[in-house]
C-alpha positions as CSV (number, residue, x, y, z in Angstrom):
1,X,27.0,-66.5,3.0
2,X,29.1,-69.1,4.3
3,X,30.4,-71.5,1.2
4,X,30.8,-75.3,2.0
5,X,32.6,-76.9,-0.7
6,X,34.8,-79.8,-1.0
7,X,33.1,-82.7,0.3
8,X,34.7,-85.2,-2.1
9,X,38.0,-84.0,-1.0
10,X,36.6,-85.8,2.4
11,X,35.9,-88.8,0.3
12,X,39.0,-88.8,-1.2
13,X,41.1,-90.3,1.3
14,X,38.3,-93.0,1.5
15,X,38.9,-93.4,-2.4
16,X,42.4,-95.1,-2.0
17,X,40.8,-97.9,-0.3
18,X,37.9,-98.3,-2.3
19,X,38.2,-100.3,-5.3
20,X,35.2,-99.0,-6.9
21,X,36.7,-96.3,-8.2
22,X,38.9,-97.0,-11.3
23,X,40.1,-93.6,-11.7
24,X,40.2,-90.2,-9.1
25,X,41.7,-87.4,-9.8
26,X,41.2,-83.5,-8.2
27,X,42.9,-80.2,-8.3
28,X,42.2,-77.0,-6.4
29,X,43.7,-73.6,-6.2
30,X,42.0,-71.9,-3.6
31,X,42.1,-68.0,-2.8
32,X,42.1,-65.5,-5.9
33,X,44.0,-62.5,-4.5
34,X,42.4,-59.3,-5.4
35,X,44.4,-58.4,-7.8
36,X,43.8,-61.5,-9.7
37,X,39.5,-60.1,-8.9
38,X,40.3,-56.7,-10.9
39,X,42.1,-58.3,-14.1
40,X,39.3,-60.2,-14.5
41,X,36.5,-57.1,-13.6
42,X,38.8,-55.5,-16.5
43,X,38.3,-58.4,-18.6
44,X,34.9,-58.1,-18.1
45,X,34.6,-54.4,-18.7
46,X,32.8,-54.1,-15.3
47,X,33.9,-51.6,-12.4
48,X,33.5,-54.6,-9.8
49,X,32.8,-58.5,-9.9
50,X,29.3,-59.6,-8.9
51,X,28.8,-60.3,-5.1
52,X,28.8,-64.3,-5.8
53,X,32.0,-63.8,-7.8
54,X,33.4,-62.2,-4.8
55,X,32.4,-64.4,-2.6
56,X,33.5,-67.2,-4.4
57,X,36.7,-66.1,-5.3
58,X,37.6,-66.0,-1.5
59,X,37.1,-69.9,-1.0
60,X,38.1,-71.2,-4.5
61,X,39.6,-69.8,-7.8
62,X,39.8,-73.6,-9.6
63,X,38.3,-76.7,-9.0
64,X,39.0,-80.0,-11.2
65,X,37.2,-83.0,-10.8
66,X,37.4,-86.5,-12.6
67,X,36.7,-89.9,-11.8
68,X,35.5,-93.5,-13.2
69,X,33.4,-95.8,-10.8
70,X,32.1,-99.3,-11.4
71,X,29.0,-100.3,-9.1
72,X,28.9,-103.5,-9.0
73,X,25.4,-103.6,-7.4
74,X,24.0,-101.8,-10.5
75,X,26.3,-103.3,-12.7
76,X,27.1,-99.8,-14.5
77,X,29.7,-97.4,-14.8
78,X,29.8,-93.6,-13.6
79,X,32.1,-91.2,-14.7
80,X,32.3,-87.4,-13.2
81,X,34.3,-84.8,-14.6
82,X,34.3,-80.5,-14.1
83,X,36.8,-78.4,-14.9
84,X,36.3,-74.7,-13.7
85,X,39.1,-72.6,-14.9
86,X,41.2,-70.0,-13.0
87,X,40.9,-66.4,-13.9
88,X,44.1,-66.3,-15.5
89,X,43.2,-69.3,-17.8
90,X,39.6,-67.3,-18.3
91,X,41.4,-64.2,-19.3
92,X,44.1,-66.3,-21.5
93,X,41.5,-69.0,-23.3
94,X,43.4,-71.4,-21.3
95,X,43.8,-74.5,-20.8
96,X,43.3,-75.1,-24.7
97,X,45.4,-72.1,-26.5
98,X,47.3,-69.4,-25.3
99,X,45.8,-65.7,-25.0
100,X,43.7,-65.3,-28.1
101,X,40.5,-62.3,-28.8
102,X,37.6,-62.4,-27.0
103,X,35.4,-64.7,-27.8
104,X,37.6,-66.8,-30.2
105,X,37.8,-69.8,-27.8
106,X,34.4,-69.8,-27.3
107,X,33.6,-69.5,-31.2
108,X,35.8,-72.7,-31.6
109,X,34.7,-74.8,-29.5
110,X,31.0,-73.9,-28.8
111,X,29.7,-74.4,-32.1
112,X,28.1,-75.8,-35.0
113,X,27.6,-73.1,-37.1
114,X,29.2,-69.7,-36.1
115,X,27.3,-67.4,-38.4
116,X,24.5,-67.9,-37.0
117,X,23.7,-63.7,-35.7
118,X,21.1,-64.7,-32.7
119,X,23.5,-67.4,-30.9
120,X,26.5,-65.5,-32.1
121,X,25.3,-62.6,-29.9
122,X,24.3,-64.7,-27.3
123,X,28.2,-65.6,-26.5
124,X,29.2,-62.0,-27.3
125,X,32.1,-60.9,-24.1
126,X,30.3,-64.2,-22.1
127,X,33.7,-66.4,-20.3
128,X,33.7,-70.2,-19.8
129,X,32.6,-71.2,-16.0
130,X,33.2,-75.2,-16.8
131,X,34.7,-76.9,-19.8
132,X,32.2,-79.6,-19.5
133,X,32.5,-81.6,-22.1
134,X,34.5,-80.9,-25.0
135,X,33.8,-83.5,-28.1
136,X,30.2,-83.0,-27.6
137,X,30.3,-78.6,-27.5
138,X,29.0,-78.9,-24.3
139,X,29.9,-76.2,-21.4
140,X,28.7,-73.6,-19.4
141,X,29.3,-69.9,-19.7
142,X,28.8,-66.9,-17.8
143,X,27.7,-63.2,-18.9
144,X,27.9,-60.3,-16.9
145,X,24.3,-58.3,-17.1
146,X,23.1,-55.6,-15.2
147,X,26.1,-56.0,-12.8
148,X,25.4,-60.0,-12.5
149,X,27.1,-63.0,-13.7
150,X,24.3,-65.1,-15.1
151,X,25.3,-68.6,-16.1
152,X,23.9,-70.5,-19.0
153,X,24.7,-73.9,-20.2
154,X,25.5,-74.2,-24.0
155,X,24.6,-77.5,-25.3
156,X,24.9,-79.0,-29.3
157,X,24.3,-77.6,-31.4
158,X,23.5,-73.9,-30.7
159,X,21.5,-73.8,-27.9
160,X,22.2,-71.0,-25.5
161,X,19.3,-72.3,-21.8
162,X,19.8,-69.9,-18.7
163,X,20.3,-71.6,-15.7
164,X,18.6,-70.6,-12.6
165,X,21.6,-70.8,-10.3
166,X,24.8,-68.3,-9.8
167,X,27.7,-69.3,-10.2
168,X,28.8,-70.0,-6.1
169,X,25.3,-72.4,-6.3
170,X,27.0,-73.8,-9.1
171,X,30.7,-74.5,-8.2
172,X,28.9,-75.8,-4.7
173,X,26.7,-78.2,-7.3
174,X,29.8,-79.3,-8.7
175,X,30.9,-80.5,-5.4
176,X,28.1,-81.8,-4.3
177,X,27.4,-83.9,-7.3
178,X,30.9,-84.5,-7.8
179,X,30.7,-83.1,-11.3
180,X,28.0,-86.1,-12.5
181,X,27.2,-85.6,-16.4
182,X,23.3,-84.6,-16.2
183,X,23.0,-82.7,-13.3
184,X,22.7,-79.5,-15.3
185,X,19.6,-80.6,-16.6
186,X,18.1,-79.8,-13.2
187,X,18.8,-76.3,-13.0
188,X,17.7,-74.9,-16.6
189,X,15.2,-72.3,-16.3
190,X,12.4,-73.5,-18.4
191,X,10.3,-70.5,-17.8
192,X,13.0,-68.5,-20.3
193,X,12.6,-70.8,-22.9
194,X,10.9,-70.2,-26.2
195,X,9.4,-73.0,-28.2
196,X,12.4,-74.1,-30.1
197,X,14.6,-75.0,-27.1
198,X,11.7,-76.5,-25.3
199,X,11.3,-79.0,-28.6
200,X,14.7,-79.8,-28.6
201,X,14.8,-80.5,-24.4
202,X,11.8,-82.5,-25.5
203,X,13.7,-85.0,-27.6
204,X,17.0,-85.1,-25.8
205,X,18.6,-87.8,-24.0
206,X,18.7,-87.3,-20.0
207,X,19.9,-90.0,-16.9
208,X,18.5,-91.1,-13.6
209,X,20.5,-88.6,-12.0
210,X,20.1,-89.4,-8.1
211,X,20.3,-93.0,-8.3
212,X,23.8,-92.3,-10.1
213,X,25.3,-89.9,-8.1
214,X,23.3,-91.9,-4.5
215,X,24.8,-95.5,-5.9
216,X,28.6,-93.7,-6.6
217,X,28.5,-92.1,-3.5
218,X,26.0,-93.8,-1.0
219,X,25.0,-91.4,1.7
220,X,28.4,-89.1,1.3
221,X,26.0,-86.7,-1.7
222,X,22.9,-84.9,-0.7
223,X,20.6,-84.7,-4.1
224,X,17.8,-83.2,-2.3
225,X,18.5,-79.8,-4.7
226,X,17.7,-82.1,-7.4
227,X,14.1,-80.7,-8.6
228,X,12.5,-82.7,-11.3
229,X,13.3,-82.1,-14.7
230,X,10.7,-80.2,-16.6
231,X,10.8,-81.2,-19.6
232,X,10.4,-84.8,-21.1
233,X,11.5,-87.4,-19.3
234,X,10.5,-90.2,-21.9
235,X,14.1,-90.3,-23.3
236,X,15.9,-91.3,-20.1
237,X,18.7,-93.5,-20.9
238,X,18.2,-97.0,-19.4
239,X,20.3,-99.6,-21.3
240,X,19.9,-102.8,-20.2
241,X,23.5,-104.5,-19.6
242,X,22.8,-107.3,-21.6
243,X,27.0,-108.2,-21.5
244,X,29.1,-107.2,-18.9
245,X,32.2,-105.8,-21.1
246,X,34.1,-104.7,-17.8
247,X,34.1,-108.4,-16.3
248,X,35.1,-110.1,-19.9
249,X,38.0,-107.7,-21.0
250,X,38.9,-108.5,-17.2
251,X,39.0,-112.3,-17.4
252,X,40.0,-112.3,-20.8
253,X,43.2,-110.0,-21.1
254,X,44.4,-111.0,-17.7
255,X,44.3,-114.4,-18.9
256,X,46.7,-114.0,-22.1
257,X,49.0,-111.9,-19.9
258,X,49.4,-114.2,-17.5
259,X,51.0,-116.3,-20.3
260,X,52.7,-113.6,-22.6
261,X,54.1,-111.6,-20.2
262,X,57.0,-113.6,-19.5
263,X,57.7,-115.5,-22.9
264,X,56.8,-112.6,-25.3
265,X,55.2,-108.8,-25.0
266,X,52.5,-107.6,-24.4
267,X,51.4,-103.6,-24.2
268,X,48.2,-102.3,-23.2
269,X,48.6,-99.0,-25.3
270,X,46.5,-96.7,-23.6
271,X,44.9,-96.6,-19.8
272,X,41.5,-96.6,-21.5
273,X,41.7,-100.3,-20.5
274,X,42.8,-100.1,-17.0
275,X,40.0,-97.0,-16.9
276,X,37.3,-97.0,-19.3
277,X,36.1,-93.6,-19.1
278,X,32.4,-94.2,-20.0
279,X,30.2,-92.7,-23.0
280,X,28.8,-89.5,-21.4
281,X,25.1,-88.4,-22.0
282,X,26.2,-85.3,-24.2
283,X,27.6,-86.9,-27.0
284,X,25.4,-89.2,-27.6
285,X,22.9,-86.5,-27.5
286,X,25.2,-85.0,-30.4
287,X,25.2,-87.9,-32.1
288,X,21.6,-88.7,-32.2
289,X,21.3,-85.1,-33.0
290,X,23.3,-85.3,-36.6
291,X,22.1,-88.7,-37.2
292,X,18.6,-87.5,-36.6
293,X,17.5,-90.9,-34.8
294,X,18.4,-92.8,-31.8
295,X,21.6,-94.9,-31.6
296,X,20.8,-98.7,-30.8
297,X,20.9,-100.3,-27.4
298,X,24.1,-103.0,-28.7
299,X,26.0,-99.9,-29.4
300,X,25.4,-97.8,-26.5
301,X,25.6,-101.0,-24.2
302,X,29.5,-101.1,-25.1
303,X,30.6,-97.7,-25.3
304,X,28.7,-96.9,-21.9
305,X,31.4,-99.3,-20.2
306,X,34.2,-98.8,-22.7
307,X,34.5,-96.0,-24.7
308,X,37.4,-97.9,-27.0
309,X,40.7,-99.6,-26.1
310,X,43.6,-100.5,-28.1
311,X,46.0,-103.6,-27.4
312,X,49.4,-105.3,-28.7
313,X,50.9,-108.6,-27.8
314,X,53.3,-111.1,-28.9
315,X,53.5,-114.7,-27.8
316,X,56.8,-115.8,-28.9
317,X,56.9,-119.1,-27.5
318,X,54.4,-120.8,-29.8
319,X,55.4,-120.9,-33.2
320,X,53.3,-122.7,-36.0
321,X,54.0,-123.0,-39.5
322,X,56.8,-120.2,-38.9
323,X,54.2,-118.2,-37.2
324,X,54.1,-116.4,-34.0
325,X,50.6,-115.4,-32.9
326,X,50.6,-111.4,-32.5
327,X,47.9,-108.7,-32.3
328,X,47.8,-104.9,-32.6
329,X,44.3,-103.8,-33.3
330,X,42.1,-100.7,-31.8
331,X,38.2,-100.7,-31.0
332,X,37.8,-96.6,-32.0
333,X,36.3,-94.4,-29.2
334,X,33.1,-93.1,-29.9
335,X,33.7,-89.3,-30.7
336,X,36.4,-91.0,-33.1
337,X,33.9,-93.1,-35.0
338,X,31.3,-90.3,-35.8
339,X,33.7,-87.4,-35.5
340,X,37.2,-88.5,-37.7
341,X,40.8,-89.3,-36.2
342,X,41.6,-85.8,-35.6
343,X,40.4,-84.6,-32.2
344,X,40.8,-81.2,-33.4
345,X,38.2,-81.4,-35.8
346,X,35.3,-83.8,-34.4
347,X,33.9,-81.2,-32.4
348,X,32.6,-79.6,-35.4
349,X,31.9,-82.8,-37.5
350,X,28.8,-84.0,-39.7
351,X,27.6,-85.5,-42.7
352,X,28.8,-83.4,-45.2
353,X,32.7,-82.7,-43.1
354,X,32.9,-86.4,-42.4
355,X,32.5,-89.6,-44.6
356,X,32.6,-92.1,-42.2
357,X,34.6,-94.6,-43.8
358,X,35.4,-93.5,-47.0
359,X,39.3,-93.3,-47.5
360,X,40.6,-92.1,-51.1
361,X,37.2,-92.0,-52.5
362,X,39.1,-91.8,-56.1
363,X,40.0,-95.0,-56.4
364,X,36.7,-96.7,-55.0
365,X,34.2,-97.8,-57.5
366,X,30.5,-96.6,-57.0
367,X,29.2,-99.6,-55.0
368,X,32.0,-99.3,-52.8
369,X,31.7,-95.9,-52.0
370,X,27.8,-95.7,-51.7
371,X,28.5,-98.5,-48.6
372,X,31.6,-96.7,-47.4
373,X,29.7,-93.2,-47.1
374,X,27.2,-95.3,-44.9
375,X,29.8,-97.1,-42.2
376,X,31.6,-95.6,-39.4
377,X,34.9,-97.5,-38.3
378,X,34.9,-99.5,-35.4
379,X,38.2,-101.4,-35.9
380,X,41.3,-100.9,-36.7
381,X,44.0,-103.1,-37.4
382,X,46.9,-104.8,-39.2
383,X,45.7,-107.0,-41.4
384,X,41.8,-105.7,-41.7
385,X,39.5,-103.1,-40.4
386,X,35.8,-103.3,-39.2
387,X,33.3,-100.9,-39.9
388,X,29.9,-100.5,-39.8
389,X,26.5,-99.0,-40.8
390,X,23.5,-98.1,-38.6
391,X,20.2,-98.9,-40.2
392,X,16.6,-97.0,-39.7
393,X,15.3,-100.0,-38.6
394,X,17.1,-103.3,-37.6
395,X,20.3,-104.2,-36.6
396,X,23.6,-103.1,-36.8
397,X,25.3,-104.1,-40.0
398,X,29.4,-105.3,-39.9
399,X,31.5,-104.9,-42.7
400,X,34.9,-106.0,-43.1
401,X,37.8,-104.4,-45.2
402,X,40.7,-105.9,-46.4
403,X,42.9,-104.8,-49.6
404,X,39.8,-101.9,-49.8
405,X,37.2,-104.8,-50.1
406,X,34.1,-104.6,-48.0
407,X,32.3,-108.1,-47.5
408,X,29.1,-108.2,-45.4
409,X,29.7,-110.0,-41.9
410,X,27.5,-112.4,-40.7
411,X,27.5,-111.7,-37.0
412,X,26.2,-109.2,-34.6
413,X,27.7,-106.3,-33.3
414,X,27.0,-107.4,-29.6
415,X,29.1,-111.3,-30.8
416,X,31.5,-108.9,-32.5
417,X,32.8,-107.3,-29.6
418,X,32.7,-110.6,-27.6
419,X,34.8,-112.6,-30.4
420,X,37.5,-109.4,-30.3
421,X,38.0,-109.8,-26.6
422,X,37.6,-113.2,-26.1
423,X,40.6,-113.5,-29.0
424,X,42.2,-110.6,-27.5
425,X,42.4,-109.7,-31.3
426,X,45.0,-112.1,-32.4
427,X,45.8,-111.5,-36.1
428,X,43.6,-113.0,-39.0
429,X,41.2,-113.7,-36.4
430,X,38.5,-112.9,-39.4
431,X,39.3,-116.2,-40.8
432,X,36.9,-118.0,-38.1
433,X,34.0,-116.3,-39.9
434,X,32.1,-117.9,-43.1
435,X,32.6,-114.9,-44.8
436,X,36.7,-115.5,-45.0
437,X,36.8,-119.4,-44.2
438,X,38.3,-119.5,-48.3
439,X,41.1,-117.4,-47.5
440,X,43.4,-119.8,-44.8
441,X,42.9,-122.4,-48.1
442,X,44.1,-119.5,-50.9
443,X,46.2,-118.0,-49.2
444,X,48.1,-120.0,-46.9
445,X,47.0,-118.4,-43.8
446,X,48.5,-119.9,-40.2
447,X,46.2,-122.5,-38.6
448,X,44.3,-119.8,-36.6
449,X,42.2,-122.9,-34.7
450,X,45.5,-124.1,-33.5
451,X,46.6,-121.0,-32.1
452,X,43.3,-120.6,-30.7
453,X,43.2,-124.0,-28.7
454,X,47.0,-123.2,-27.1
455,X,45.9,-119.8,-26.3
456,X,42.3,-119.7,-25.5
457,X,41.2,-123.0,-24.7
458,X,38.0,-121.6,-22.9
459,X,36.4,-119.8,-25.6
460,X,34.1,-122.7,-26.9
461,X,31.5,-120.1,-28.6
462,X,32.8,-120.3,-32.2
C-alpha cells in the first residue's frame, strides 16, 4: 500500500498568503528507523508491530497539526488540531511527563472515574495514537489484539467506541481532514456498541463536518470518506452568529491602540486575541455532560469565536480628577470557567471537585454562598469580578462581585460581552449600570462618562 499523506503541507505555502488563517502551525518527523520499530514491539509485548504499523512507520513517525481559520463567507471560525506522538514519547508518556508505568498517563488523563474495573481494563497496555483534546479527556488510543493495532477513540467520561479504521487510514484522515474536531465521529463502529454507548452518541453534540472542513479548505480536502453518522444527528451544533465578536474586538481594540500606544501602554497579554482558538465540540460535550443539560446559544455564540482573552492598557495622557483611565481585566476561557484556574486539575472537574465561584466559603454567609455554588466566573479583574449562573430555563443570569458582594446585573450576557469590548474594560466600568450608579456619588468614583466620551466617542449604546 502506497501512503499519501501531507496534503496540507502543499497548502501550507498557500497559507502565508492567505489571511484566513489566523494561526498555522505543523511538525513532522518522518522515518522511524527499526530500531526505534522494536522498542516499541517491546513496549508492546509483541514479537513484531502490525503490518499498518510497519507501513506507517516508513512514511511518518509524528505528525502535528494546528491551525485557527476565519471564513468570512460563513462567518465562523474553524480550528484543527492532532497531535500523533513519536514512539519515543509513546514509550516515555511524553509530551506531558517524563517516563512513568504503563498506563499511568493514560489513567490521568483519560478519566473521570478510574475505579471503574470494565473501562479500567479496557485501557489496560493500550498507547495514545492522538492527544486529541486534552481539557475535555478526549483522545484516541490503540491496543494490540490478536497481532493488530485496533484504534478506539475515548471520549468523556468513560466511553471506550472502536473505530473501524487502522491506524495508517487514520494518520492519512488526519491529513486529509487537517485534524478537524468531529471527524472521528465518522468512523465509530456502531455495530460494536452496546446500548449504553449508543444512548450516550444519541444525546451528544456533533458538527457539519464537510461543510467545515469544504469552507476551510475549498477543493484542497476530499470528504468523500465521510460516511454519515449513525447515530443522532438531532444535536448538531448550529449557533446562529447573532454578534460577530471577531469583527468588534477588531474595531474596538485597534481603535484604543491606535491612541494608547504612543502616549501610554497597552499589552495584549496573551495571543488568544490575535488567535482565538475556538470552543471545540468535545468540551462542550463535557460540559453539557456534568451539567446534564444543554449550554445556551449566548454562551456558546462567544466562546465559539473566542475562547477568552485577557487585556491591559494605560492612557496616560488623559488625566481627570487625578485619574488616569487604565484596564487589566480577563474574560476566563471556557475549560477555566467550569473546570477551576488550575489546568492541571479541570480535566477531572465536577460538581462536587469544583464550586464554581465560591472562594473562602468560611467567611460567606448562607445567601451568599447558595448563589456562589451556582455561578461560574466569567470575569476577572481589578476592581470587580463577573460571574454567572445558568438557569434550567431562561436566560443567563450576571452577577457582579465587589468587596465579596454579589448584586444581580441587569443586563444580558450577549450586552455584557459587547459593553466589555466596546470599553475595552476600562476600570469601574460597572458604574454605567443601574445596579452601581450610587457608588460614583458615595464613593468618589472618576467621572467614568468623561473618560468614556475622550476615549470611545462611538459607543452610543449605553
Amino acid at each position: 500500500m502506497e501512503l499519501k499523506i501531507f496534503n496540507i503541507i502543499e497548502y501550507e505555502n498557500t497559507f502565508y498568503n492567505d489571511l484566513s488563517f489566523l494561526f498555522f502551525y505543523i511538525s513532522i518527523n518522518y522515518e522511524a528507523n527499526e530500531r526505534k520499530q522494536q522498542q516499541l514491539a517491546k513496549y508492546l509485548n509483541v514479537t513484531k508491530l502490525s503490518k499498518p504499523q510497519i507501513e506507517l512507520y516508513k512514511n511518518l513517525e509524528y505528525l502535528s497539526i494546528e491551525y485557527i481559520y476565519f471564513d468570512e463567507k460563513s462567518n465562523k471560525y474553524f480550528y484543527g488540531n492532532c497531535l500523533i506522538p513519536s514512539i519515543q514519547d509513546i514509550i516515555n508518556g511524553s509530551p506531558f511527563s517524563t517516563k512513568i508505568k504503563r498506563d499511568e498517563h493514560l489513567r490521568d488523563f483519560l478519566w473521570d472515574n478510574i475505579d471503574e474495573v470494565d473501562y479500567t481494563e479496557k485501557i489496560k497496555n493500550a498507547i495514545i495514537i492522538d492527544y486529541i483534546n486534552q481539557n475535555s479527556n478526549t483522545f484516541t488510543i490503540g491496543k494490540m489484539e490478536k497481532g493488530e493495532l485496533k484504534l478506539y477513540l475515548c471520549l468523556y467520561p468513560n466511553y471506550v467506541l472502536p473505530l473501524k479504521i487502522d491506524i495508517i487510514e487514520y494518520v492519512k484522515m488526519c491529513d486529509e481532514f487537517r485534524g478537524s474536531y468531529g471527524w472521528h465521529f465518522h468512523f465509530i463502529d456502531v455495530s460494536r456498541l452496546n446500548e449504553k454507548e449508543l444512548d450516550y452518541l444519541s444525546k451528544i453534540r456533533t458538527e457539519n463536518v464537510r461543510d467545515k472542513i469544504v469552507q476551510t479548505f475549498r477543493s484542497e480536502a476530499d470528504v468523500s470518506e465521510l460516511s454519515d453518522i449513525e447515530f443522532s444527528n438531532a444535536n448538531d451544533i448550529e449557533v446562529c452568529y447573532s454578534e460577530n465578536y471577531f469583527l468588534l474586538i477588531t474595531d474596538s481594540f485597534e481603535r484604543l491602540k491606535n491612541k494608547v500606544e504612543k502616549k501610554g501602554h497597552y499589552n495584549l497579554e496573551t495571543a488568544l486575541l490575535e488567535c482565538p482558538k475556538p470552543l471545540d465540540i468535545y468540551s462542550i460535550n463535557k460540559v453539557e455532560h456534568i451539567l446534564k443539560r444543554k449550554l445556551p446559544n449566548e454562551l456558546l455564540n462567544f466562546y465559539l469565536q473566542y475562547n477568552g482573552f485577557t487585556l491591559e492598557w494605560k492612557d496616560d495622557s488623559i488625566k481627570i480628577d487625578g485619574y488616569s483611565p487604565k484596564s487589566n481585566f480577563e474574560i476566563v476561557p471556557f475549560q477555566e470557567v467550569f473546570g477551576g484556574r488550575n489546568s492541571e486539575n479541570n480535566r477531572h472537574w465536577g460538581p462536587n471537585k469544583y464550586e464554581g465561584s465560591v472562594v473562602m466559603s468560611e467567611i460567606m454567609d448562607n445567601e451568599t454562598l447558595a448563589i456562589a455554588r451556582e455561578c461560574y466566573p466569567i470575569l476577572f479583574s481589578e476592581f470587580i469580578d463577573v460571574v454567572m449562573k445558568i438557569p434550567d430555563f431562561g436566560e443567563i443570569e450576571l452577577y457582579g462581585i465587589i468587596k465579596g458582594e454579589y448584586t444581580r446585573l441587569n443586563i444580558s450576557f450577549e450586552n455584557f460581552i459587547k459593553l466589555i469590548i466596546r470599553l475595552c474594560g476600562i476600570d469601574f466600568w460597572y458604574i454605567l449600570l443601574p445596579e452601581y450608579k450610587h457608588l460614583q456619588v458615595e464613593e468618589h468614583f472618576p467621572a467614568i462618562d468623561k473618560f468614556i466620551v475622550e476615549l470611545f466617542p462611538e459607543v452610543d449604546f449605553l
